[in-house]
PyMOL Python script that loads the backbone (N, CA, C, O; Angstrom):
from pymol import cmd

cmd.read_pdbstr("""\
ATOM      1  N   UNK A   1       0.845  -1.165   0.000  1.00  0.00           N
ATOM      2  CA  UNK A   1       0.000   0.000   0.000  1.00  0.00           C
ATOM      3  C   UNK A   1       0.899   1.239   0.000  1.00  0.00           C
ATOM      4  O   UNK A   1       2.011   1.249   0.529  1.00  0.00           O
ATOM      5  N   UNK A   2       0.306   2.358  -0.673  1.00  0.00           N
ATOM      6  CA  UNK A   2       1.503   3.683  -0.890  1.00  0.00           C
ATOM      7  C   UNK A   2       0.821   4.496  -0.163  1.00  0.00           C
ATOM      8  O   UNK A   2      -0.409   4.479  -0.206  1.00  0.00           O
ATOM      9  N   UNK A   3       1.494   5.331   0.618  1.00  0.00           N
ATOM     10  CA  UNK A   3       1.307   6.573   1.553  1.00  0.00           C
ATOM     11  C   UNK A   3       1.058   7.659   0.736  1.00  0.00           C
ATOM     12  O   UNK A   3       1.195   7.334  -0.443  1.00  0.00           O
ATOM     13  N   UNK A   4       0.750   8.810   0.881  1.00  0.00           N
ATOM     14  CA  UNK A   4      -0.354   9.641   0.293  1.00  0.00           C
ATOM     15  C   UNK A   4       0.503  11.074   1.002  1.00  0.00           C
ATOM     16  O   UNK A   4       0.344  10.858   2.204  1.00  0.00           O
ATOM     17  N   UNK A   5       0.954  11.811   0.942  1.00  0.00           N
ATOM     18  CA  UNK A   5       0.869  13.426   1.362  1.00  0.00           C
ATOM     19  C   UNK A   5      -0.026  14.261   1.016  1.00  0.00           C
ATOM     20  O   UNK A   5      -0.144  14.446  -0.195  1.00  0.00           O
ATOM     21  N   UNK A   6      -0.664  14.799   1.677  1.00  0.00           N
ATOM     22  CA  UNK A   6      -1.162  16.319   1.114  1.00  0.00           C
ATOM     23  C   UNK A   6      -1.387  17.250   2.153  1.00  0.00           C
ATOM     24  O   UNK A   6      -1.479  16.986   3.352  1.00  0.00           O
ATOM     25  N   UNK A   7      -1.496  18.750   1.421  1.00  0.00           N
ATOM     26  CA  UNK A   7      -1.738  19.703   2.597  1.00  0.00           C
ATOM     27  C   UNK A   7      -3.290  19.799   2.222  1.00  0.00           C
ATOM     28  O   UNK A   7      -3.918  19.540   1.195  1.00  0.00           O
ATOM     29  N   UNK A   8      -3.714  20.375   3.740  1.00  0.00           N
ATOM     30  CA  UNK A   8      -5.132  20.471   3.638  1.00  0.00           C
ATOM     31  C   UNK A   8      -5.186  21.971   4.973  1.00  0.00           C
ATOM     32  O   UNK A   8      -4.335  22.011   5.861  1.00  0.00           O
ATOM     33  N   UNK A   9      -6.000  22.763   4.892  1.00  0.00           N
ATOM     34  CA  UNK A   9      -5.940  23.956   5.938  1.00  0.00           C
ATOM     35  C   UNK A   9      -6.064  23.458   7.131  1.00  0.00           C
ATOM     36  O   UNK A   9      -6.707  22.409   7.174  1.00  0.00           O
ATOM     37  N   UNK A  10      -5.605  23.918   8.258  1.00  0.00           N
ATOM     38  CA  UNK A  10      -5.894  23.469   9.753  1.00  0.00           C
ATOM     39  C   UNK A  10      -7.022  22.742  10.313  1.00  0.00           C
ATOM     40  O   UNK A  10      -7.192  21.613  10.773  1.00  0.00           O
ATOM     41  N   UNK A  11      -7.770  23.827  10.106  1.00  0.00           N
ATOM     42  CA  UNK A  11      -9.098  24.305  10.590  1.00  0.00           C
ATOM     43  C   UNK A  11     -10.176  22.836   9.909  1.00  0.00           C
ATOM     44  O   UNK A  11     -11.111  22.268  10.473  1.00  0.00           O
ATOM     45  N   UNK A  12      -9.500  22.546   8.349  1.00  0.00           N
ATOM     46  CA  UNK A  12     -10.577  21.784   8.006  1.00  0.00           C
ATOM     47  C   UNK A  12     -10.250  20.662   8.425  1.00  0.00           C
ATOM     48  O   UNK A  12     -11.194  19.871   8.434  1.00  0.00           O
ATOM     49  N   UNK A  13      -8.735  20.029   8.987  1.00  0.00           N
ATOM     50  CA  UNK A  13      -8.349  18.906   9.134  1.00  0.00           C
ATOM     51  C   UNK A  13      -9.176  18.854  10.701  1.00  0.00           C
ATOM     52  O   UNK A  13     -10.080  18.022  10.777  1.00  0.00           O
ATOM     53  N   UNK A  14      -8.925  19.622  11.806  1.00  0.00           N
ATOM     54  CA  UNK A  14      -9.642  19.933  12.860  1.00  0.00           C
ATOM     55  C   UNK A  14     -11.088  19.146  12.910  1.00  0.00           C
ATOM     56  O   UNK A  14     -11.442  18.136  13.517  1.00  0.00           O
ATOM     57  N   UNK A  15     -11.625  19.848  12.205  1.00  0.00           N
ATOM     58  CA  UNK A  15     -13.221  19.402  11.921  1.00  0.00           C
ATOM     59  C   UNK A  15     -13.191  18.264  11.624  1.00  0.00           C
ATOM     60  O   UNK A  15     -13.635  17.422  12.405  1.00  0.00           O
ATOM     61  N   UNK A  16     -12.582  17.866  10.237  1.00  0.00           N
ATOM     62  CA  UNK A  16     -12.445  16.345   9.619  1.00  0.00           C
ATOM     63  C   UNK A  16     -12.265  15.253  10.758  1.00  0.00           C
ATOM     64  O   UNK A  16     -13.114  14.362  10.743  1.00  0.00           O
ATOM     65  N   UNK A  17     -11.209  15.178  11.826  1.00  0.00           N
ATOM     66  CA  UNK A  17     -10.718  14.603  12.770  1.00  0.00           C
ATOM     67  C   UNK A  17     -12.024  14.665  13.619  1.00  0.00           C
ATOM     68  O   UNK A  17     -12.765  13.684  13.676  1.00  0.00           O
ATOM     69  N   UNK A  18     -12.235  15.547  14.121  1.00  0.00           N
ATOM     70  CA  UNK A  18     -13.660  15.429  15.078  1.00  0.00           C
ATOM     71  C   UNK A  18     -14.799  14.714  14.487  1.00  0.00           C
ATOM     72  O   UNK A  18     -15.366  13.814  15.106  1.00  0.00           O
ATOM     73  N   UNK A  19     -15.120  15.050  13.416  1.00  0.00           N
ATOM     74  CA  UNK A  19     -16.188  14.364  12.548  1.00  0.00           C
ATOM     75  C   UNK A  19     -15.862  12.916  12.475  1.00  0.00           C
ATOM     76  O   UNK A  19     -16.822  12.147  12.437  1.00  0.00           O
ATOM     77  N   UNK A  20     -14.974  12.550  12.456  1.00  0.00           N
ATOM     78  CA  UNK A  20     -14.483  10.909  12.129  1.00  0.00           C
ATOM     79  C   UNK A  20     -14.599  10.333  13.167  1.00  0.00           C
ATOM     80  O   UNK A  20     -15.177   9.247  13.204  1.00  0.00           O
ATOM     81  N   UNK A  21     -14.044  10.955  14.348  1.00  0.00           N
ATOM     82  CA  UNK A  21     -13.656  10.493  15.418  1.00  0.00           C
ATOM     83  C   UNK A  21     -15.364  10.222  16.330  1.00  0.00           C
ATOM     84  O   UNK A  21     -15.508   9.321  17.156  1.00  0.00           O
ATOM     85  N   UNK A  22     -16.505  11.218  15.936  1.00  0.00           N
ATOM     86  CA  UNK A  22     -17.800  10.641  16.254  1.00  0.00           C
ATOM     87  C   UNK A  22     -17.985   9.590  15.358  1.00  0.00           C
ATOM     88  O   UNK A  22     -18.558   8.807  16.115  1.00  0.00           O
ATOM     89  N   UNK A  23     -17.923   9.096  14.451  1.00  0.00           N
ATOM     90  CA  UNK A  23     -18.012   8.054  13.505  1.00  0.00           C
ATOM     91  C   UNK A  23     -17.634   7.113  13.564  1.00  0.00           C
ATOM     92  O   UNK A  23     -17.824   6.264  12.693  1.00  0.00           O
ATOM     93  N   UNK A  24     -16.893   6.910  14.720  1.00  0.00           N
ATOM     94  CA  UNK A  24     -16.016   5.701  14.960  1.00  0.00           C
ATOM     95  C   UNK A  24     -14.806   5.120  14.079  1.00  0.00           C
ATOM     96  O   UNK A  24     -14.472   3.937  14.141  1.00  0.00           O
ATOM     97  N   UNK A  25     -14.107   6.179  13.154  1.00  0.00           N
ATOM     98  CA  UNK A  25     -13.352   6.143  12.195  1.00  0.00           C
ATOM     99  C   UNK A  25     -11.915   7.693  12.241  1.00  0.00           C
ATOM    100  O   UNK A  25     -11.822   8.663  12.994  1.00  0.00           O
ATOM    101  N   UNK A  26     -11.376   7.406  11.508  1.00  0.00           N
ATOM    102  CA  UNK A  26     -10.140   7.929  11.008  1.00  0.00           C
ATOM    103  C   UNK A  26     -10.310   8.764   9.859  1.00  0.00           C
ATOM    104  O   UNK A  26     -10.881   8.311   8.867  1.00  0.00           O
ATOM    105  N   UNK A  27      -9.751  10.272   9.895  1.00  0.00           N
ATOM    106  CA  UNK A  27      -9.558  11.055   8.359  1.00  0.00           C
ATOM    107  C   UNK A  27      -8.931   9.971   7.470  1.00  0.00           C
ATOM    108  O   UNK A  27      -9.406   9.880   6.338  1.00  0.00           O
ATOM    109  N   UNK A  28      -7.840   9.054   7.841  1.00  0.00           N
ATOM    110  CA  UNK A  28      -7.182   7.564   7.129  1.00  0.00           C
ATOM    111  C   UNK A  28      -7.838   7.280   6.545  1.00  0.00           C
ATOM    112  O   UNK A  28      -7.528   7.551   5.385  1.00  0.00           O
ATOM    113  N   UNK A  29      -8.856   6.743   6.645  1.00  0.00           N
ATOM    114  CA  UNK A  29     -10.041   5.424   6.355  1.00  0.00           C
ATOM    115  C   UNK A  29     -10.494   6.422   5.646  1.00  0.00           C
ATOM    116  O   UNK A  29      -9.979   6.513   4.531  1.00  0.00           O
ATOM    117  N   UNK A  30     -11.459   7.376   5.974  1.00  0.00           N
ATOM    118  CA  UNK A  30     -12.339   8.149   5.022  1.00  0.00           C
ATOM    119  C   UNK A  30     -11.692   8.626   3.846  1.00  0.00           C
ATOM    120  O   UNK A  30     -12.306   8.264   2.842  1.00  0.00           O
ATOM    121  N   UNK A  31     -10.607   9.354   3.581  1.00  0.00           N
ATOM    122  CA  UNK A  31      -9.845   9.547   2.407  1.00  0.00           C
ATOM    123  C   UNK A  31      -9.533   8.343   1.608  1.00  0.00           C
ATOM    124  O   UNK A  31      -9.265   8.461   0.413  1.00  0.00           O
ATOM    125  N   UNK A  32      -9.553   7.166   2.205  1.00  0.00           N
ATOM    126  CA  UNK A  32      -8.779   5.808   1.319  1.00  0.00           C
ATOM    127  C   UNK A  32     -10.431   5.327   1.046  1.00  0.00           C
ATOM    128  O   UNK A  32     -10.668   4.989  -0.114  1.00  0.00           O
ATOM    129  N   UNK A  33     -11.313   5.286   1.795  1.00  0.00           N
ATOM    130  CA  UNK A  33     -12.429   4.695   0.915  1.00  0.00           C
ATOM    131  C   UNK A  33     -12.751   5.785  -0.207  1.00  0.00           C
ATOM    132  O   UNK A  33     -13.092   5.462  -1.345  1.00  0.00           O
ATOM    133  N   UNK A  34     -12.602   7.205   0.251  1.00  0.00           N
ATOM    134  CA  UNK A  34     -13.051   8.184  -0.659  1.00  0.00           C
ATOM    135  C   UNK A  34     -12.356   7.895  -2.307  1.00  0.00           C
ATOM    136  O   UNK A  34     -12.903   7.843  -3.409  1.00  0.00           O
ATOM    137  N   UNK A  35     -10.701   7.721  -1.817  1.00  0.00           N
ATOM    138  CA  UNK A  35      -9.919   7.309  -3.295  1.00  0.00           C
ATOM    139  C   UNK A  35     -10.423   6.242  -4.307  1.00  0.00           C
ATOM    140  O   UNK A  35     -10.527   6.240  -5.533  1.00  0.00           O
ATOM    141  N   UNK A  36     -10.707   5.305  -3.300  1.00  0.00           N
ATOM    142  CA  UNK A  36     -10.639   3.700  -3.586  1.00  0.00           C
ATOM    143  C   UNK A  36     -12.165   3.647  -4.383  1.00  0.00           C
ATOM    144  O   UNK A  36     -12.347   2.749  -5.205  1.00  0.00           O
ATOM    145  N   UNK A  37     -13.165   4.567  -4.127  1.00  0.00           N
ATOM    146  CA  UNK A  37     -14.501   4.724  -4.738  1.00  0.00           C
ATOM    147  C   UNK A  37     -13.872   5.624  -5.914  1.00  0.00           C
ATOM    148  O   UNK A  37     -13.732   5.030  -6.984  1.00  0.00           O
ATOM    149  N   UNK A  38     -13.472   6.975  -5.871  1.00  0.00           N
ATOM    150  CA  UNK A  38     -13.480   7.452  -6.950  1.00  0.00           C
ATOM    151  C   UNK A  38     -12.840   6.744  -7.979  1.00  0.00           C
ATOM    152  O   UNK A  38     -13.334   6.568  -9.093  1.00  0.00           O
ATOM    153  N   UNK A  39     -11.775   6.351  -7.621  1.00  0.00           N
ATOM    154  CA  UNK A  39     -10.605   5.354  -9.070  1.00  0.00           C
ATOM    155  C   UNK A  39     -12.027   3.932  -9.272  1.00  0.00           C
ATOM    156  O   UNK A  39     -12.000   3.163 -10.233  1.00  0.00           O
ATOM    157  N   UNK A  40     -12.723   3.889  -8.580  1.00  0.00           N
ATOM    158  CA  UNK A  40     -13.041   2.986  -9.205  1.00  0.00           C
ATOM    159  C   UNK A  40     -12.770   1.633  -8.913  1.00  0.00           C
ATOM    160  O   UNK A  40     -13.153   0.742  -9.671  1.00  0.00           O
ATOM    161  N   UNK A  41     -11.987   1.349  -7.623  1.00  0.00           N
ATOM    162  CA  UNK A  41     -11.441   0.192  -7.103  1.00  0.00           C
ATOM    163  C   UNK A  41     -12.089  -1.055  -6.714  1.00  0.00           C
ATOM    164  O   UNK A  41     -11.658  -2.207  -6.696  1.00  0.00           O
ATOM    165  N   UNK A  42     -13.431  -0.473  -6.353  1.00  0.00           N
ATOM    166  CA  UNK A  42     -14.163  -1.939  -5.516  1.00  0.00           C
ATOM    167  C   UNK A  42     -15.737  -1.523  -6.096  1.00  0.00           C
ATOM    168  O   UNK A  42     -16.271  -0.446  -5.832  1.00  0.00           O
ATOM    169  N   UNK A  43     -16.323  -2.528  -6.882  1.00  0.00           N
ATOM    170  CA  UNK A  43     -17.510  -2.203  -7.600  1.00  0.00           C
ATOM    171  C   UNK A  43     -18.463  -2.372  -6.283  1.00  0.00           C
ATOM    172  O   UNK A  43     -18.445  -2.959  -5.201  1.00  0.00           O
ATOM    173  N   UNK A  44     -19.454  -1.344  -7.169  1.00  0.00           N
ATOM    174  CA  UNK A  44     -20.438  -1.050  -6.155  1.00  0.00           C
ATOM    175  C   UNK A  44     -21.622  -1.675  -5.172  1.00  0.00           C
ATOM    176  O   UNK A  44     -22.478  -1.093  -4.505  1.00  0.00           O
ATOM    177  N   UNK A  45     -21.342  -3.052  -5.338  1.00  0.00           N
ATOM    178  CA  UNK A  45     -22.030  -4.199  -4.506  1.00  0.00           C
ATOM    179  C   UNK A  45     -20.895  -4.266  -3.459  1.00  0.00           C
ATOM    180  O   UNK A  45     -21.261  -4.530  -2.314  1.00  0.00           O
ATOM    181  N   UNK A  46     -19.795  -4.100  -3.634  1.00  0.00           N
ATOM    182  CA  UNK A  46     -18.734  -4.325  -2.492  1.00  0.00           C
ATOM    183  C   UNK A  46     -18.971  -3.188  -1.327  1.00  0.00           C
ATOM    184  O   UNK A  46     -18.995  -3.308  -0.103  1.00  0.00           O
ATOM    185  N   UNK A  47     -19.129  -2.085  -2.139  1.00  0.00           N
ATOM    186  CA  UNK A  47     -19.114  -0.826  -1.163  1.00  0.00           C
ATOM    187  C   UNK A  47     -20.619  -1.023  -0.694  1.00  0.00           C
ATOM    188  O   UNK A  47     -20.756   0.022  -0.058  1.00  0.00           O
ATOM    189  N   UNK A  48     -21.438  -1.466  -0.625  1.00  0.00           N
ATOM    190  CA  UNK A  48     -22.817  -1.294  -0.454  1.00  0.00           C
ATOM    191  C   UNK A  48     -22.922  -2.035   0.857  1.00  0.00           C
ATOM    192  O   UNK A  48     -23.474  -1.610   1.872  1.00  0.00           O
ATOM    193  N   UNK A  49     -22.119  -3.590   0.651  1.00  0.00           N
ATOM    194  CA  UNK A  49     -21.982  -4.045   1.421  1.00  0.00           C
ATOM    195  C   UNK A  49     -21.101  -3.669   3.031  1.00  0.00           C
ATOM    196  O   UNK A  49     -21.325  -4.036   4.184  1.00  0.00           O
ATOM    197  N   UNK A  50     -20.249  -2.949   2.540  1.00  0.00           N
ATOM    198  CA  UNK A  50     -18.998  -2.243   3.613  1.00  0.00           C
ATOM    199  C   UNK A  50     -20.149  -1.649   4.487  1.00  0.00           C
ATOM    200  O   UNK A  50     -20.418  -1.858   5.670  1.00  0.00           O
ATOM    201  N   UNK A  51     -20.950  -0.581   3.246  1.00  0.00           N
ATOM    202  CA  UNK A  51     -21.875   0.355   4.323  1.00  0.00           C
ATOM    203  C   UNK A  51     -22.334  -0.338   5.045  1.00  0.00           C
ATOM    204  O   UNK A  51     -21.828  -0.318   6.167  1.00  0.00           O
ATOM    205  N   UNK A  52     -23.141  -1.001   4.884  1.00  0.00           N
ATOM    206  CA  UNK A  52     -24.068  -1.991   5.304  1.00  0.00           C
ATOM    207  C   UNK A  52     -23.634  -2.531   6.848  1.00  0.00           C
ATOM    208  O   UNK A  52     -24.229  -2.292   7.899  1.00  0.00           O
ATOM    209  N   UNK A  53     -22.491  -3.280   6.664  1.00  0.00           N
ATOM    210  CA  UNK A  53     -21.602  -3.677   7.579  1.00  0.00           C
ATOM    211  C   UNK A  53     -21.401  -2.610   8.672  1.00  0.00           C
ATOM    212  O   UNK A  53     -21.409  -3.002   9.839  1.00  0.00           O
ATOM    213  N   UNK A  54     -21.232  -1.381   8.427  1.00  0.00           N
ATOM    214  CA  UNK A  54     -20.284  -0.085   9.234  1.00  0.00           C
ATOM    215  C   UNK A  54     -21.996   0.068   9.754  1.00  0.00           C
ATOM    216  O   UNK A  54     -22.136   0.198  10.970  1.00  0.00           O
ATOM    217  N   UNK A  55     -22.926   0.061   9.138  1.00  0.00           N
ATOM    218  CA  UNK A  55     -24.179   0.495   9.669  1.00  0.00           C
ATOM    219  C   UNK A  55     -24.850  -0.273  10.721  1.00  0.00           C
ATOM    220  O   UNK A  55     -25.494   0.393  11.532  1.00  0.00           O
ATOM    221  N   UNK A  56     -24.823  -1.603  10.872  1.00  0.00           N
ATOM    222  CA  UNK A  56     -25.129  -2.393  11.519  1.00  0.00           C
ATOM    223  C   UNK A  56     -24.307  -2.692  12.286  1.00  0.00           C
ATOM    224  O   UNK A  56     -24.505  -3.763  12.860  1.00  0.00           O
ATOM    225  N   UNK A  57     -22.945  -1.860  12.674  1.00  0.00           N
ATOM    226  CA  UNK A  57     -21.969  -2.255  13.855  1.00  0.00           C
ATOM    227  C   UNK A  57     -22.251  -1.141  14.754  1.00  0.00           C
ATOM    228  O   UNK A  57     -21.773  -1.132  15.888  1.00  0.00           O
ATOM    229  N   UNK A  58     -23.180   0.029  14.215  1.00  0.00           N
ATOM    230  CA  UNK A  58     -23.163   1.465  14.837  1.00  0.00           C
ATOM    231  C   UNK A  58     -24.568   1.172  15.531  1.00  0.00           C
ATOM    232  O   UNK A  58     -24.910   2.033  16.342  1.00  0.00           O
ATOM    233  N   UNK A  59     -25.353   0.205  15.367  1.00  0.00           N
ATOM    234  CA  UNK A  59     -26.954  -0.126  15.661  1.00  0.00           C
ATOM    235  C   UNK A  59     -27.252  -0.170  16.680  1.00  0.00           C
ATOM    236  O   UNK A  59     -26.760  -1.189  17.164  1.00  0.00           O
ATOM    237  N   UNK A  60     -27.864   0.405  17.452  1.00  0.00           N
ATOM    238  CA  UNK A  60     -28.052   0.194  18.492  1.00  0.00           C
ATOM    239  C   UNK A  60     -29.515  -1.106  18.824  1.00  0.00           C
ATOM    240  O   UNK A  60     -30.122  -1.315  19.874  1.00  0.00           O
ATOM    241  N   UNK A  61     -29.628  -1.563  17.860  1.00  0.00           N
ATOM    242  CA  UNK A  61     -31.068  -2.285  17.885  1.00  0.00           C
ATOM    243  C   UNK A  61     -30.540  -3.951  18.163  1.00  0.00           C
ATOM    244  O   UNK A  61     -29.825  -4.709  17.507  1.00  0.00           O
ATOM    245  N   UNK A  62     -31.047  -4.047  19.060  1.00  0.00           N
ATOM    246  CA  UNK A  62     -30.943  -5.615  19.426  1.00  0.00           C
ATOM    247  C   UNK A  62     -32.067  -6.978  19.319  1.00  0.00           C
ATOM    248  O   UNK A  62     -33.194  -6.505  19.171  1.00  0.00           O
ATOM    249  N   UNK A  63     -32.105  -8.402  19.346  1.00  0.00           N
ATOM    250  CA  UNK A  63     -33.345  -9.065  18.880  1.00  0.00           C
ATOM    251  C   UNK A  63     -34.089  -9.305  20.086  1.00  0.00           C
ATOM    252  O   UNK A  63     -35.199  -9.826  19.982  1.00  0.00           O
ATOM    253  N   UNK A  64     -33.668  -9.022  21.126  1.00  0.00           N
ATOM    254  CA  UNK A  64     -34.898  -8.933  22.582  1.00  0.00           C
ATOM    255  C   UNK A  64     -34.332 -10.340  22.838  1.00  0.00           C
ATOM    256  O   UNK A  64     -33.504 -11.092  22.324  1.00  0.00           O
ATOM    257  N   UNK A  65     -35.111 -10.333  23.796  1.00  0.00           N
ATOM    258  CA  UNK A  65     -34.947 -11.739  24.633  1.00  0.00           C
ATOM    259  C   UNK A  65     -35.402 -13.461  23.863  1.00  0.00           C
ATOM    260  O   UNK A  65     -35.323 -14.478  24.552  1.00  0.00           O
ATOM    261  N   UNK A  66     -35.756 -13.491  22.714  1.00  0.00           N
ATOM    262  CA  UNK A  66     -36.582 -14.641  22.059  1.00  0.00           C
ATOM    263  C   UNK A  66     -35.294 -15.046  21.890  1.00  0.00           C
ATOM    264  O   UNK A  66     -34.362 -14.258  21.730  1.00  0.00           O
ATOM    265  N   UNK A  67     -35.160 -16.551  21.923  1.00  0.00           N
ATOM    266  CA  UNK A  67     -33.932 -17.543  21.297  1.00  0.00           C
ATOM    267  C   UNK A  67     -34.845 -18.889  20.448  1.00  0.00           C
ATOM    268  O   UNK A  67     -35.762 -19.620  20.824  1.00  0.00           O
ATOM    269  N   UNK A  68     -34.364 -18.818  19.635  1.00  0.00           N
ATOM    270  CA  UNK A  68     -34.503 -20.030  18.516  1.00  0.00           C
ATOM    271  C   UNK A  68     -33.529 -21.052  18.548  1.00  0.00           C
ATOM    272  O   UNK A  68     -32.381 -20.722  18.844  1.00  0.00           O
ATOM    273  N   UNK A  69     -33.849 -22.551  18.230  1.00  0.00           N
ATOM    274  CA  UNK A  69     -33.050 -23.265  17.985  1.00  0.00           C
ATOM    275  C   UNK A  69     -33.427 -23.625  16.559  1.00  0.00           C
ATOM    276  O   UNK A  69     -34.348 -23.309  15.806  1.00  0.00           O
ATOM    277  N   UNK A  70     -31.732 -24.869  16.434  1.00  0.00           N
ATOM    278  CA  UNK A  70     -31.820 -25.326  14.824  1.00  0.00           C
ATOM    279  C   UNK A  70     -32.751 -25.315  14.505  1.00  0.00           C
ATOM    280  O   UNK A  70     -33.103 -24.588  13.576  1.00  0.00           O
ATOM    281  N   UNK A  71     -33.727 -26.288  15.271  1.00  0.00           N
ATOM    282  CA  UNK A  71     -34.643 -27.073  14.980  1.00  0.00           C
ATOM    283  C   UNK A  71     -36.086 -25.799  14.546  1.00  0.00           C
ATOM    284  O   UNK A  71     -36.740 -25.714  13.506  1.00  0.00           O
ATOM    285  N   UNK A  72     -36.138 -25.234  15.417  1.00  0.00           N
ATOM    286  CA  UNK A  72     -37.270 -24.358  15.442  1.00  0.00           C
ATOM    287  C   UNK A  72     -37.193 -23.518  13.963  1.00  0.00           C
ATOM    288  O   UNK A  72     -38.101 -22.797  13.549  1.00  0.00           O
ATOM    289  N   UNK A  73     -36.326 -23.689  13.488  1.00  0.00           N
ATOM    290  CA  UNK A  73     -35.966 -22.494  12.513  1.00  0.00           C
ATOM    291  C   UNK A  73     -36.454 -23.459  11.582  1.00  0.00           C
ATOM    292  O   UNK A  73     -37.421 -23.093  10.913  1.00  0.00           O
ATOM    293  N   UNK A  74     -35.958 -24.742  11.360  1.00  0.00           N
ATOM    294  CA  UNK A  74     -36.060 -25.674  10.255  1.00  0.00           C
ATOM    295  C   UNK A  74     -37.617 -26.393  10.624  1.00  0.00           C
ATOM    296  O   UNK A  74     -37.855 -27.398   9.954  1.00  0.00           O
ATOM    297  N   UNK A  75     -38.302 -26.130  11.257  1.00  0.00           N
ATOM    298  CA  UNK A  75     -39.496 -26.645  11.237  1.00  0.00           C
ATOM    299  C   UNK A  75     -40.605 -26.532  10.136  1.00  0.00           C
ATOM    300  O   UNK A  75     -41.202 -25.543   9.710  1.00  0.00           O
ATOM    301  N   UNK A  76     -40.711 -28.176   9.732  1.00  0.00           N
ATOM    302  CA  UNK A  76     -41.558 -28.075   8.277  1.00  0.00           C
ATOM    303  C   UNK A  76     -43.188 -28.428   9.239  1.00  0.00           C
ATOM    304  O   UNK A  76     -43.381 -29.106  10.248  1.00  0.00           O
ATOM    305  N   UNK A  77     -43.987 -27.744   8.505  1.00  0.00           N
ATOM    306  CA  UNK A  77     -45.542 -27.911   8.786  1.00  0.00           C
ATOM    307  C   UNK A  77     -45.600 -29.258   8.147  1.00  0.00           C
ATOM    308  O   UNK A  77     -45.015 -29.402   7.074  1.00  0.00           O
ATOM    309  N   UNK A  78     -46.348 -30.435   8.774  1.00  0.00           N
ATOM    310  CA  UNK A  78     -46.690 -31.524   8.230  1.00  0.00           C
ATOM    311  C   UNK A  78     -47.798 -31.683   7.400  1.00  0.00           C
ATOM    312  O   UNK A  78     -48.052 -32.786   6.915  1.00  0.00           O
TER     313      UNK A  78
END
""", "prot")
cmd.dss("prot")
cmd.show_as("cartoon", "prot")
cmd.util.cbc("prot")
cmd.orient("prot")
C-alpha cells in the first residue's frame, strides 16, 4: 500500500478529525475509501456491502430476549 501526502488547511483537518472520530473512524479510512470509490477500485455491490456492515456495527437495535433453535428455525408444517 503507498502513503499519500497532502496539505489540507488546519481548521478543516480539525473538523475532519472530530467528525471521524464521532463516527467511529479515522480522516485515514475516510480519504482511502473516498480514493478507492473514486478510481473505481471496488464495484459497487462491495461498497454497499462495507456500508451496510459499518451500519449495523453502529446499531443500536438488538433481537430482545426470544432464542430459537436449529430445529425451530427448520421446522416443516406436516
Amino acid at each position: 500500500m503507498a502513503n499519500l501526502t497532502i496539505s489540507v488547511n488546519d481548521e478543516a483537518l480539525k473538523k475532519a478529525r472530530l467528525r471521524a472520530l464521532k463516527q467511529g473512524t479515522s480522516v485515514n479510512a475516510i480519504l482511502r475509501e473516498y480514493l478507492e470509490s473514486y478510481a473505481g477500485v471496488h464495484g459497487r455491490q462491495q461498497q454497499a456491502a462495507r456500508r451496510l456492515l459499518e451500519l449495523a456495527s453502529k446499531s443500536n437495535a438488538r433481537r430482545g430476549d426470544k432464542t430459537w433453535t436449529r430445529d425451530d428455525l427448520h421446522e416443516r408444517n406436516a
